[in-house]
Every structure is written in structure tokens, then in C-alpha cells.
N, C-alpha and C positions, 0 to 999 in steps of 0.2 A: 540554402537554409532549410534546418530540419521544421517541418510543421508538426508537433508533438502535442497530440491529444491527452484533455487531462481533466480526472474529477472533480470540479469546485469553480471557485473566485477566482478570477489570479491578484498573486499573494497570498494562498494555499498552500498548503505541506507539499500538496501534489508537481504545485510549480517548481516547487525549492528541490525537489526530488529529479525533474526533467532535466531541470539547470545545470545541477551537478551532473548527471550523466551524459548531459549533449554540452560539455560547459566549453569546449571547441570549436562547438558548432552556435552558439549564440541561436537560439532554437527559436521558432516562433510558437507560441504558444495558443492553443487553438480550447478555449476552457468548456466542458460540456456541463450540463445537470446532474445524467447519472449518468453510471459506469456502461449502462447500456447504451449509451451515445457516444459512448469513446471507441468502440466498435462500430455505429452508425458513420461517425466520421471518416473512418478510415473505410467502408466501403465504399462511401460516399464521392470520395476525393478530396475531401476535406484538409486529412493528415493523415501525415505518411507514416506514421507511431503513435504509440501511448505509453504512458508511465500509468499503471493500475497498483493501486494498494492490495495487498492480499494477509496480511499481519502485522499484531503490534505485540509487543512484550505485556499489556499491561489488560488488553482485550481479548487478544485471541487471533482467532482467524476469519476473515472477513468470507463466511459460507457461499455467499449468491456468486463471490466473483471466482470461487473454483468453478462453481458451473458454466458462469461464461466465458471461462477459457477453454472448458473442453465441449462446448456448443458451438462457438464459434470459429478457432482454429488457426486460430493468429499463432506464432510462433513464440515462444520466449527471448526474448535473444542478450539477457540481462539482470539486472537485480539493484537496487539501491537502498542503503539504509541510512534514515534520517531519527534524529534526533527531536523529539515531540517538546520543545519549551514554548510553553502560552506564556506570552505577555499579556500585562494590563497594559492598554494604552488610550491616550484619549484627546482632542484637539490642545494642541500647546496652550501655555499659559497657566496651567491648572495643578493645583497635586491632588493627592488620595481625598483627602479631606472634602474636596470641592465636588467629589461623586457619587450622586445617587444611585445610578441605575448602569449595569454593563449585562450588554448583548452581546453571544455569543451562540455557538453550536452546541448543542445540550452534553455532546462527550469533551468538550472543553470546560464546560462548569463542572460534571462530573471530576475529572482533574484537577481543579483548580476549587473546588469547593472547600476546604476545609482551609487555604492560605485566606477568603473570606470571611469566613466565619473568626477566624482567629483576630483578623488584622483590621477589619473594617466590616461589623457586622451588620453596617445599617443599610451597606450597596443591596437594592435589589439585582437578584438574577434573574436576566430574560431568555429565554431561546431564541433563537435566528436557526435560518438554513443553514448557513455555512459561516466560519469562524472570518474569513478574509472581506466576505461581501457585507458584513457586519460592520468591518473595517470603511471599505468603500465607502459605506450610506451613512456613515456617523461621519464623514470629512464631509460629504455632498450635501448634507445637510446643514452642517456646522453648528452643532448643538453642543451647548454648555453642559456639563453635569451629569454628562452619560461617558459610560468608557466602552469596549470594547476587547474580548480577549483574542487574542489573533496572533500570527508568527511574527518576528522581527523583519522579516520581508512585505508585508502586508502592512507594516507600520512607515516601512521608508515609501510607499507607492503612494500611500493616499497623505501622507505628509503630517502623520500624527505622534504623539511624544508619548513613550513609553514611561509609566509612571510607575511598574513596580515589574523588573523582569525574572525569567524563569520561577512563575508560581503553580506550577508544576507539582501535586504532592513528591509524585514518583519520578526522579531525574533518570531514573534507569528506563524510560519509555521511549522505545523504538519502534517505527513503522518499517517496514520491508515492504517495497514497491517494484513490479516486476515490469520490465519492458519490452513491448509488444513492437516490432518492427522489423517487415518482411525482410527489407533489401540491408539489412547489417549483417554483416559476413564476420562469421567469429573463429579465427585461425583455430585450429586441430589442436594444439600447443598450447591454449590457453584453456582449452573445455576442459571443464573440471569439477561441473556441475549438472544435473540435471532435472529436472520436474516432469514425472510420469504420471499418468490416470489408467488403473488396468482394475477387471472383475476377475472373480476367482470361481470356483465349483463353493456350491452353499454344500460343503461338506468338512467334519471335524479336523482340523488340522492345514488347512489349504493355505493360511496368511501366515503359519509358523514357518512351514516348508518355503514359499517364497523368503520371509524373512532370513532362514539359516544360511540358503543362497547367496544373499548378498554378502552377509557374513563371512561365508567363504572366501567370495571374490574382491575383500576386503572392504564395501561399498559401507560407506559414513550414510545410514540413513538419519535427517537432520531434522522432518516432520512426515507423520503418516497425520493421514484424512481422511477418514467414511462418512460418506452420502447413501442415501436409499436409491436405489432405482424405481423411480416410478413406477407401478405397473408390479414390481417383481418384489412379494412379500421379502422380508429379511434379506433381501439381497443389496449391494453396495456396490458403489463406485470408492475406489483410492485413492486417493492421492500423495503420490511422496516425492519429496525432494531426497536425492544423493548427492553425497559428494566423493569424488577417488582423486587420487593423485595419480594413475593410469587408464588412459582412454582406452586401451589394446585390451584390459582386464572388465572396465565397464562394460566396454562391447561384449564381451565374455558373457558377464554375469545374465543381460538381455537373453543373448539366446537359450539358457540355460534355463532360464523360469518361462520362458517363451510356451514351454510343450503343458506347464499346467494350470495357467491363467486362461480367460475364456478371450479376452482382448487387451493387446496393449498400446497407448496412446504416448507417443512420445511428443508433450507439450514445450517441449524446451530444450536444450542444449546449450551451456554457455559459461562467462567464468562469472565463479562467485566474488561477491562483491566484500565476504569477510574470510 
């Protein structure tokens, strides 16, 4: 059984994201605080993977954890996208009418703000840490009159009744969660993606030339990233995801931008997951 580290509650998007990707392996779930202990873990011995978030359609891209992918040096070896629908839920027995107050994680009210204001203006909204541990503490408690917005997984765990689902403004909100796990071996045959971090010379024209490059050697870049490097005014770290339908030509493209980049960091190699 995989021990698969993960950001949040369990019954987080985090969990729902490990499940489907280990969903063979009936995975154990090892849940941290932050995404810096999903790394502490697995030095640790804790767990022997992680599922990390790194983007969503409707936020962007989650900054701190490009960095600590290429700080620390875990491998890619994966990708999952999930599906971001908040429910209302809240101890059985009760409808809308009957709720005062729901606690949640402040980017889940953001999302779900304006299905309130429409449908039930009188709920106060509260912040919590995390959308699922909100879930947790409102069953443990067993309070009347309070809801909770959290995943449909987080609602079957702690034994709570969904009272109004996917209120969601934006149904097109996707998280992409990447997976960290040394000992998964991903057949040649299947690579067909990958995620790099590389500097370039701070001189005019340096990130077009690497870009024409790929170009050439047909490579689907799907997200570029600039970071500052500490210490070095105007200067940046990259990050990009490629995609090719030819390993023989990606390898290609590598060596080829190899002789004008100052360093290149191959974070990952693996298939994609769309």
C-alpha cells in the first residue's frame, strides 16, 4: 500500500486527486498542513509520494510550489485533474432555510459567493483553514444551523447531507495536481510530457530563440513560469510544461537549446493526464 502525502483534511480535493491516481493501489493517505511537509514526509519516511497542487483554471498557478519543486527535487512522475465542485452540506435533518452560518476555506467562499448572495443572503460566511477540516469539526461537534462548503467526499466521511450541490460560480474550475514519487517507473512509450525549470543569458532575445526551438522540434509548450532569482536583479527562473507525441525528437529538442540556457532542470518526465 502506497503512503501518499497530501495538502489539507482528508476529504480534500487533495485526497480525491491521490485516490484517482493510486485508485489500484487503495493508497493510504498521510494528510500534512502545508505543502512544505509533503516534502518533510517523504524525507522523513513517512510517505512514499505526494499528490501537490500546482494550478487551477480559475486562480492561476500556485507560485511557492514551483519553487519547491525545483528546491527540493522530488521527481514528477504524473499529473491529475480534478474537478473543483463545492458543496453546501450540513448535519442531516435540516434544509437551506434552517442555516445560519457555513464555514469554509476563504477560496471556497470566493467561489461559491455569489450562489449566496443570490439564494440565501442571510448565511453568514466564515473562514476555516481548510474546506474538508470544516467538514470534520461541524460532524464532531454536531451543531445545528451551521453548514459547511467542502467536496462530495468530505461530506460522505464525516456523515453529513448535502443541501445544495455544485455552487460553484465557475463549473469550468480545474485544479491540476502533480505527482511526486521516486520509485514509479513510467514506460518510454507512455512519456509524453514534461516539466522543466532552466535560466537563460539576461540578454535581448534569449527566451524567443529557446522558444523557436521547440517549435521547430514540434514541442506543444502548454505553460511557461517566470520567478526572480534571488540575489540576480532581472534575472528568472522558467518554468514550462511540453508536450510531444515523439520522445526521440523531445530528446532532440533538449540538446539543442542545451548550448544557450545557463542551466537546465529536468523536474519531471511522464504521461499526461489530458
Amino acid at each position: 500500500m502506497r503512503r501518499v502525502a497530501i495538502q489539507g483534511y482528508k476529504g480534500c480535493f487533495h485526497e480525491q486527486a491521490a485516490r484517482l491516481f493510486y485508485a489500484a493501489d487503495s493508497p493510504e493517505i498521510v494528510a500534512c498542513d502545508t505543502f512544505e511537509d509533503l516534502f518533510k514526509a517523504m524525507d522523513a519516511g513517512k510517505a512514499d509520494a505526494a499528490v501537490m497542487a500546482i494550478e487551477n483554471t480559475v486562480s492561476g498557478g500556485l507560485i511557492h510550489n514551483f519553487e519547491l519543486l525545483r528546491e527540493n527535487g522530488r521527481p514528477i512522475k504524473g499529473e491529475v485533474y480534478i474537478r473543483i465542485r463545492q458543496n453546501l452540506m450540513a448535519l442531516p435533518g435540516q434544509s437551506l432555510q434552517d442555516i445560519r452560518e457555513v464555514r469554509t476555506h476563504y477560496m471556497a467562499i470566493n467561489q461559491t459567493r455569489p450562489f449566496f448572495e443570490k439564494n440565501c443572503p442571510w448565511i453568514k460566511l466564515s473562514e476555516s483553514e481548510d474546506t474538508a477540516k470544516s467538514a470534520a469539526q461541524l460532524s464532531a461537534s454536531g451543531e445545528k444551523g451551521v453548514g459547511a462548503v467542502a467536496s462530495e467526499l468530505a461530506a460522505q466521511l464525516y456523515g453529513l447531507e448535502i443541501l445544495a450541490p455544485g455552487i460553484e460560480t465557475y463549473k469550468q474550475n480545474f485544479t491540476r495536481f502533480l505527482v511526486l514519487d521516486n520509485a514509479l517507473e513510467i514506460p518510454e512509450n507512455q512519456i509524453n510530457k514534461a516539466s522543466l525549470c532552466f535560466t537563460l543569458p539576461h540578454k535581448p532575445g534569449s527566451l524567443a530563440q529557446i522558444l523557436t526551438i521547440l517549435s521547430f522540434y514540434d514541442m506543444n509548450l502548454t505553460r511557461i513560469q517566470s520567478l526572480p532569482i534571488p540575489g540576480r536583479e532581472w534575472q528568472y527562473f522558467f518554468y514550462a510544461d511540453i508536450k510531444f507525441d515523439d520522445l526521440l525528437r523531445y530528446r532532440q529538442a533538449l540538446q539543442a537549446v542545451r548550448p544557450l540556457i545557463e542551466d537546465l532542470r529536468i523536474l519531471g518526465e511522464y504521461k499526461a493526464a489530458l
